[in-house]
C-alpha positions as CSV (number, residue, x, y, z in Angstrom):
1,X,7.7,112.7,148.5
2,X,11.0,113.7,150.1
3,X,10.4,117.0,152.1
4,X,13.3,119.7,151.2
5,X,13.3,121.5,154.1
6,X,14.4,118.2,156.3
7,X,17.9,119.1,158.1
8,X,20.8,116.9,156.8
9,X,22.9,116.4,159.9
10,X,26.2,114.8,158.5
11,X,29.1,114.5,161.0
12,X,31.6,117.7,161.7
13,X,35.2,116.9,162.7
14,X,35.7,117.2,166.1
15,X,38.5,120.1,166.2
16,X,36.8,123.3,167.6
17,X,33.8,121.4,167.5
18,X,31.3,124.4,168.6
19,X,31.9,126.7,165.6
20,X,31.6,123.7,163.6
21,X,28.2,122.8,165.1
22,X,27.2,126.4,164.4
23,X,28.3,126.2,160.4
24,X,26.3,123.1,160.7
25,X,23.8,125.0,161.9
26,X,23.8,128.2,159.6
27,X,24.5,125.9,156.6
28,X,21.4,124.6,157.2
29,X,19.7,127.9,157.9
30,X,21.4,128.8,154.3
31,X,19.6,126.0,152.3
32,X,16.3,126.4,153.9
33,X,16.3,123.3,155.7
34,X,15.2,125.3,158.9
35,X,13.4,128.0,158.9
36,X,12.1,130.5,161.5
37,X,10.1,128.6,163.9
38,X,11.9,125.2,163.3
39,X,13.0,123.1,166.7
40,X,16.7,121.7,166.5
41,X,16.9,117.9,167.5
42,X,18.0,117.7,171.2
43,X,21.1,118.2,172.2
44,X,21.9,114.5,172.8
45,X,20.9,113.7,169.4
46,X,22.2,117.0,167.5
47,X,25.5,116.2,169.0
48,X,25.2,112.3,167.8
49,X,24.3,113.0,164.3
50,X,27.3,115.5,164.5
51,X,29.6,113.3,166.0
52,X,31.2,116.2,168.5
53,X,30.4,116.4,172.0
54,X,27.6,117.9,174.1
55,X,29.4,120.4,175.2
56,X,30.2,121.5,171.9
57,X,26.3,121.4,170.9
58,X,25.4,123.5,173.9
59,X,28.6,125.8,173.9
60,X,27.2,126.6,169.9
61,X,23.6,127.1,170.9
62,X,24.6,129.8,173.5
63,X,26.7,131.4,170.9
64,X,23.9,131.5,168.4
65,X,21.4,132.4,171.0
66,X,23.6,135.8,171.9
67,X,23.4,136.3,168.3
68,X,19.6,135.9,168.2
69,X,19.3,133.4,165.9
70,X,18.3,130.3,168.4
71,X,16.3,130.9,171.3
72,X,15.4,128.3,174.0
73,X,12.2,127.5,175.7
74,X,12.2,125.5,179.0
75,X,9.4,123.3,180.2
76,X,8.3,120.0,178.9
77,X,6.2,119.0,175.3
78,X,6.4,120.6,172.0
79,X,7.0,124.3,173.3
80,X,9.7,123.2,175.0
81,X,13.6,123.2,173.2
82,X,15.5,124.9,171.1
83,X,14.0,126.9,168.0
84,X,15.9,128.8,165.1
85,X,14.6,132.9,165.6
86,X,14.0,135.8,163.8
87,X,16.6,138.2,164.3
88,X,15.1,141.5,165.8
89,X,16.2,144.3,163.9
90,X,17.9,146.0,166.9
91,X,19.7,143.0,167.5
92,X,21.0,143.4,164.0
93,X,21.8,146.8,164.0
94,X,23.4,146.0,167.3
95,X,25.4,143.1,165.2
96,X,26.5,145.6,162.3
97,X,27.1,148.6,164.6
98,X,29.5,146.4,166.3
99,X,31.3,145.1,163.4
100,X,31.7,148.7,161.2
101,X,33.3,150.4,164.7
102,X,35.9,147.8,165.0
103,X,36.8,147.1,161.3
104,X,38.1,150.7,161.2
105,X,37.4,151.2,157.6
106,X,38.9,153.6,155.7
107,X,36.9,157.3,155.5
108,X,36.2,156.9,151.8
109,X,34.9,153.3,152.0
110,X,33.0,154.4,154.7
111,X,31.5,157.9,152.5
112,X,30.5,155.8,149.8
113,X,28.8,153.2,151.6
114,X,26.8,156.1,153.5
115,X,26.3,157.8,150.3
116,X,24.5,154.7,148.3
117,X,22.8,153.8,151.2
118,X,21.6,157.4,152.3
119,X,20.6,158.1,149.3
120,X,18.3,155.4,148.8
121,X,16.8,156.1,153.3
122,X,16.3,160.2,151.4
123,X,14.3,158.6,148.2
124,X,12.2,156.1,150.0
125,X,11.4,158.4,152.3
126,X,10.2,160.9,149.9
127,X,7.9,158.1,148.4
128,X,6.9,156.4,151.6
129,X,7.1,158.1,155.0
130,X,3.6,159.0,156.6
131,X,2.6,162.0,158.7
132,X,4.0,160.4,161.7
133,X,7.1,159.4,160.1
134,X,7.7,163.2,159.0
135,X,7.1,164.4,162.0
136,X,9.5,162.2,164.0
137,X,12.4,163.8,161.3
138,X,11.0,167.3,161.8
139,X,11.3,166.7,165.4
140,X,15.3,165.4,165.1
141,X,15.6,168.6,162.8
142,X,13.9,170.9,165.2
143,X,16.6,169.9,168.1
144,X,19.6,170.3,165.4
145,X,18.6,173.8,165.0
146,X,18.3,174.9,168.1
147,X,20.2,178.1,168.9
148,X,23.8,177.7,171.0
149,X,23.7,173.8,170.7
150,X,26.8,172.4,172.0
151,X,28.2,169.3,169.3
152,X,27.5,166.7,171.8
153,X,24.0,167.5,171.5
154,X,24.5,168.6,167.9
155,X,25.5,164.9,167.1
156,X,22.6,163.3,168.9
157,X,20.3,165.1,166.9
158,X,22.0,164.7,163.6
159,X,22.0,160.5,164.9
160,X,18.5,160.5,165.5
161,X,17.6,162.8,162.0
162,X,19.0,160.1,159.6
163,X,17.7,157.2,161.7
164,X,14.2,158.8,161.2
165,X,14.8,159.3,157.7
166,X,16.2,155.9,157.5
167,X,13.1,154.5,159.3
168,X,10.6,156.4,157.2
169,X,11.6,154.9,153.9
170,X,9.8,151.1,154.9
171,X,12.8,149.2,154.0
172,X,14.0,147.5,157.3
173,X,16.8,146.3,155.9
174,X,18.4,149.4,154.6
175,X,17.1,151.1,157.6
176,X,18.9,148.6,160.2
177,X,22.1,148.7,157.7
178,X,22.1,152.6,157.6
179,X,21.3,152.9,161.3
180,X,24.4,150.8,162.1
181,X,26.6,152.7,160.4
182,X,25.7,155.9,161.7
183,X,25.9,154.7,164.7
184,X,28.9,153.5,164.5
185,X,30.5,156.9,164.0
186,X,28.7,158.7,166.4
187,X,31.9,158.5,169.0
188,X,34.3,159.7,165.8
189,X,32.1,162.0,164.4
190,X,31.7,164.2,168.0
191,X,35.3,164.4,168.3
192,X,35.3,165.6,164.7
193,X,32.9,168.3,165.8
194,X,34.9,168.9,168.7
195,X,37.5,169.5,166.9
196,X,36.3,171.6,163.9
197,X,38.0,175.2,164.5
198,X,34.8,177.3,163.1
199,X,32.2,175.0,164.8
200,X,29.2,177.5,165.2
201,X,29.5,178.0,161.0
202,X,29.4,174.1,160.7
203,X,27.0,173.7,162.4
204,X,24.6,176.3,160.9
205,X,25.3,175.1,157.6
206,X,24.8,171.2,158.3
207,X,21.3,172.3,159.7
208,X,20.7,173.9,157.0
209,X,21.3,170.7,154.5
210,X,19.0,169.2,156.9
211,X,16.8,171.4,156.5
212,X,16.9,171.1,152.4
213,X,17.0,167.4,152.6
214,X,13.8,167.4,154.6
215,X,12.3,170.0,152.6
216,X,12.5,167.7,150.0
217,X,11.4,164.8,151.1
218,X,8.0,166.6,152.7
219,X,7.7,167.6,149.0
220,X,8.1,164.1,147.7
221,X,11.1,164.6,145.4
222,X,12.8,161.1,145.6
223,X,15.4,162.6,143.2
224,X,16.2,165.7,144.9
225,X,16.3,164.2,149.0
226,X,18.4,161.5,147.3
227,X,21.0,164.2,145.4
228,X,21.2,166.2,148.5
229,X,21.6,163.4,151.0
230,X,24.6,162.8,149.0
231,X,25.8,166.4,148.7
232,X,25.5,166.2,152.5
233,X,27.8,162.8,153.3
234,X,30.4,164.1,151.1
235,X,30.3,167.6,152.5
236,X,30.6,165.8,156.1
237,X,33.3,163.7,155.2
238,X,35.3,166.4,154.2
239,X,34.7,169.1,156.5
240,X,35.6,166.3,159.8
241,X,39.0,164.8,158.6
242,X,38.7,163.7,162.3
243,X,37.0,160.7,161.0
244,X,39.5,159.5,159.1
């Protein structure tokens, strides 16, 4: 019986050979030929069944290992090589994070995607988080309250409030996507606070979403936390036309 998961290395064309070698590669990844775990050939023979050069083999493995995707083990016998990885979430938020700051998307793409996102982090975590879990967003509520907070340390705390929230709903996927983003807009959303002419009054009544959205989530009202993370984005994204 043929086995599915067997790699088909057929031969890339030489020009730009590396980011060939690593399509080669993720194509492979793609189809479920190599899964986490998996060794690639050795370099010598990767870059003969690929007809490029070694340089290009090893120029694509270091790519894909600062991606996280490959890792390499030295030493001799089976542990030794190169083996396809499983991407640690922070290296994927790190990936994403990356990405959303650079492609300056504009403020209402970047509402919306918050908003569908968000408001699934708000319901899960209604349904899902645990006593630990609510008390880690308590905690990033607790500092966003505190009395004379300047919006440097404002921000921080309103970061590390919707990462917990994020983190408490058990999905690691939209937890690492919604991190990213937030995190993307930390730098644009302090100057946006900076900026704000009536900052005291903003941030009183952000807190006080907070506040409401964690309310409702400790009450495990998936519907409500979801409606007003929402009311919340939007109301963000309008009062900080810095971010745009």
């Amino acid at each position: 019986m043929t086995d599915v998961r067997t790699p088909d290395w057929a031969p890339v064309a030489r020009s730009r050979a590396h980011e060939l070698v690593i399509q080669a590669i993720e194509d492979q990844i793609m189809s479920g030929a190599l899964v986490v775990g998996d060794p690639l050939p050795p370099e010598r023979e990767l870059a003969a069944r690929l007809e490029v050069s070694r340089a290009g083999v090893r120029e694509a493995v270091r790519v894909l290992e600062g991606q996280g995707v490959l890792r390499a083990r030295v030493g001799s016998g089976a542990e030794a090589g190169t083996f396809v990885a499983a991407l640690p979430d922070a290296a994927l938020t790190r990936f994403l994070r990356l990405h959303v700051a650079l492609a300056n998307f504009p403020l209402s793409d970047v509402v919306d995607a918050r908003v569908t996102l968000e408001r699934s982090s708000a319901a899960l975590a209604a349904r899902n988080a645990d006593a630990a879990a609510l008390a880690s967003i308590e905690e990033a509520l607790d500092r966003g309250g505190a009395p004379g907070i300047s919006p440097a340390l404002f921000n921080d705390a309103d970061t590390a409030f919707h990462v917990a929230i994020a983190e408490a709903g058990g999905n690691r996927l939209v937890s690492s996507i919604t991190v990213a983003i937030r995190e993307s807009l930390s730098a644009r959303i302090l100057q946006s606070l900076h900026a704000h002419p009536d900052w005291t009054q903003l941030a009183a009544r952000l807190h006080a979403q907070h506040q409401d959205i964690f309310a409702a989530i400790s009450r495990r009202e998936a519907d409500a936390a979801a409606d007003l993370a929402e009311q919340h984005i939007r109301f963000a994204g309008a009062e900080l036309p810095a971010l745009a």
